[in-house]
Backbone bond lengths (Angstrom), bond angles and torsions (degrees), N, CA, C in turn:
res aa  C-N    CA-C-N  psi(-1)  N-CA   C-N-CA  omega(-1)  CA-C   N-CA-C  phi
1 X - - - 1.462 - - 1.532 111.21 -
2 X 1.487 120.92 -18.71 1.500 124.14 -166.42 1.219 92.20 -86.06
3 X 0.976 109.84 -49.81 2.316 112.78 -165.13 2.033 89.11 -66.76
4 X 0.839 104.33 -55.01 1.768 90.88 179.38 1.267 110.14 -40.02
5 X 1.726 118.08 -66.16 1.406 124.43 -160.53 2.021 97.49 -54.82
6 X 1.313 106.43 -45.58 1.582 101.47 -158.50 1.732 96.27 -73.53
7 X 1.357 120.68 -23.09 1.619 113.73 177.21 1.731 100.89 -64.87
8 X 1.483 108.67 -41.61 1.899 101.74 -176.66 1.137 112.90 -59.40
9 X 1.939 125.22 -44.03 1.230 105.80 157.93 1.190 147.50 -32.23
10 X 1.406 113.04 -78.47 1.574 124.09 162.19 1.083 105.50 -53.56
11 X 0.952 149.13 13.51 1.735 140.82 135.93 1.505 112.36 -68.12
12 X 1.486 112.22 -60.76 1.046 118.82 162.50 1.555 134.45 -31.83
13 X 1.144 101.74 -55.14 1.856 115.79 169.20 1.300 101.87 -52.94
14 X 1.281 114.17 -59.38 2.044 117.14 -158.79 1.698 92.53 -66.06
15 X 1.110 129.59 -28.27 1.386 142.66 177.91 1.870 132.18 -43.88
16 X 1.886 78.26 -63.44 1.450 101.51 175.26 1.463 89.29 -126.00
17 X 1.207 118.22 87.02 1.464 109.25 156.24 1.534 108.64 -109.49
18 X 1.403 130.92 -19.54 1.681 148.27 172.81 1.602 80.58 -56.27
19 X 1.263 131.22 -85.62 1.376 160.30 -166.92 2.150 87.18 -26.61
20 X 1.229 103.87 -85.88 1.486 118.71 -159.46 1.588 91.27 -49.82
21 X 1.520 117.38 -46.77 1.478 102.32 -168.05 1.580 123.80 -62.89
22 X 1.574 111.16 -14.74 1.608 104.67 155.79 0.979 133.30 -50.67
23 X 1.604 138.21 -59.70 1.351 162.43 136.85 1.286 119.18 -41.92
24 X 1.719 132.44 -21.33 1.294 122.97 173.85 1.192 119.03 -135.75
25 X 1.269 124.16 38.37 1.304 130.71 -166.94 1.773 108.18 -73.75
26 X 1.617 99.02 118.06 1.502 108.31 -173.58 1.733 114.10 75.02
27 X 1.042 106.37 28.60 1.859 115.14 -176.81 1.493 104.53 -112.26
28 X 0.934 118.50 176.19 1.720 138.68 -177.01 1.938 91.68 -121.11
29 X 1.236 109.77 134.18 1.195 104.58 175.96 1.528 98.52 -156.25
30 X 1.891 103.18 138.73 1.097 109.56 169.40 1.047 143.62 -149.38
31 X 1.408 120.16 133.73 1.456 146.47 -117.74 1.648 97.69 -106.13
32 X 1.536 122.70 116.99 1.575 112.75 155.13 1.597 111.56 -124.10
33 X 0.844 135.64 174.98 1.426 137.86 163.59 2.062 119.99 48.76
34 X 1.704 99.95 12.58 1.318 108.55 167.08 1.986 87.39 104.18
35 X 0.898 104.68 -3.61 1.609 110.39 -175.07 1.623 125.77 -119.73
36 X 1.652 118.72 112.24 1.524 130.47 -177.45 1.590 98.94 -58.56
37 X 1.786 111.23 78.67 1.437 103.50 145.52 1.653 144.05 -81.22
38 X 1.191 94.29 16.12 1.616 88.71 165.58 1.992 98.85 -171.29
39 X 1.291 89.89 158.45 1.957 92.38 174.86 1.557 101.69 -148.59
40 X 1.247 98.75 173.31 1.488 121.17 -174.38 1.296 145.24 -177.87
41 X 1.347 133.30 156.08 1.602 108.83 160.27 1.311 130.93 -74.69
42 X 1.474 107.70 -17.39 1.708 102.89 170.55 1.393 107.89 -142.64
43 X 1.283 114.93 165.46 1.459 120.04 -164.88 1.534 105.54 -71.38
44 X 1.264 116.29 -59.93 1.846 117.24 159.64 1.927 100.00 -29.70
45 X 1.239 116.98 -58.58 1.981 93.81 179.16 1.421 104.57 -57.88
46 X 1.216 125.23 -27.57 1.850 109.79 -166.81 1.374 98.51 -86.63
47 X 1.052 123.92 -28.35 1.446 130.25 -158.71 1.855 82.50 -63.82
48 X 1.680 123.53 -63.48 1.320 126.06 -134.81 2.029 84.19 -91.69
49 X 1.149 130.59 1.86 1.545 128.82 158.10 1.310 89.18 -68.96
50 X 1.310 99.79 -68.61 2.082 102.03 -146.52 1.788 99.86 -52.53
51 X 1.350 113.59 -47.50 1.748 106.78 177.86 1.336 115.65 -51.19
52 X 1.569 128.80 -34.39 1.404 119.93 176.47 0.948 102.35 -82.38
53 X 1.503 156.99 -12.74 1.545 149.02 158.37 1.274 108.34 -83.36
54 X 1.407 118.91 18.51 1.774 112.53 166.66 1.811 96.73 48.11
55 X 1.418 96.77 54.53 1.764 88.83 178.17 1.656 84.42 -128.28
56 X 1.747 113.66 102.74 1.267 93.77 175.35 2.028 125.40 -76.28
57 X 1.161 112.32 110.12 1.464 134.18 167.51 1.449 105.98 -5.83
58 X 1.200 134.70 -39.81 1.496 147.16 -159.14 1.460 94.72 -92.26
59 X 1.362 148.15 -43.53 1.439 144.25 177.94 1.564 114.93 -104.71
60 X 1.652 117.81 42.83 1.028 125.92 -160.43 1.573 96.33 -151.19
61 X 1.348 101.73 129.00 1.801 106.06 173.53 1.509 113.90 -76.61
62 X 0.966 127.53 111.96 1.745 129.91 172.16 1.843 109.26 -104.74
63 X 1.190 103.97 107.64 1.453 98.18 162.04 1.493 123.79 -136.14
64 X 1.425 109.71 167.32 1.583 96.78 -177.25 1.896 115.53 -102.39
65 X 1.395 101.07 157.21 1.363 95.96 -154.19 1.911 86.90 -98.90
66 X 1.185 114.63 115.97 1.558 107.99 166.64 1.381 116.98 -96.26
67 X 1.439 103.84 153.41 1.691 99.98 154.00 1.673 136.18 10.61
68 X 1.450 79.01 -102.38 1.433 84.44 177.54 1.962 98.28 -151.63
69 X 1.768 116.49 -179.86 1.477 100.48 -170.67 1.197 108.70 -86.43
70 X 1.686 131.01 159.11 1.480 106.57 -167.91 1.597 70.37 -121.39
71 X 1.686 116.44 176.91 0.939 135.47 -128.46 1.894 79.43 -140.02
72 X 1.289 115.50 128.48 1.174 127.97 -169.70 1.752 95.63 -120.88
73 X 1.838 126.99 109.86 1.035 135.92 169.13 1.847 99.58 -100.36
74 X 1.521 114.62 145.75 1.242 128.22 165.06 1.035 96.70 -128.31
């Protein structure tokens, strides 16, 4: 049930990432239950939100919100 919930997240992110980059542009943000419970500039700040919300960090999607996507040529 955990690997489902954390795939709906990161669905979620790839989803609204246009959306998050208004409000989180250049932040760490992290996502449980379809919902941005915590943000930041670095993952150590989200990490020490999510521990005071008893949200343990390890079953929780954290990603960072950039710019925009850059385009990777090989």
């Amino acid at each position: 049930m955990e690997l489902k919930s954390f795939e709906t997240d990161f669905i979620f992110f790839q989803d609204k990432k246009e959306y998050l980059r208004k409000d989180f542009l250049n932040k760490f943000v992290a996502i449980k239950e379809g919902e941005i419970v915590a943000s930041g500039n670095s993952i150590e700040e989200v990490n020490k939100i999510l521990e005071h919300k008893n949200i343990d960090p390890a079953k929780t999607v954290i990603e960072f919100v950039p710019e925009e996507e850059g385009i990777m040529v090989l």
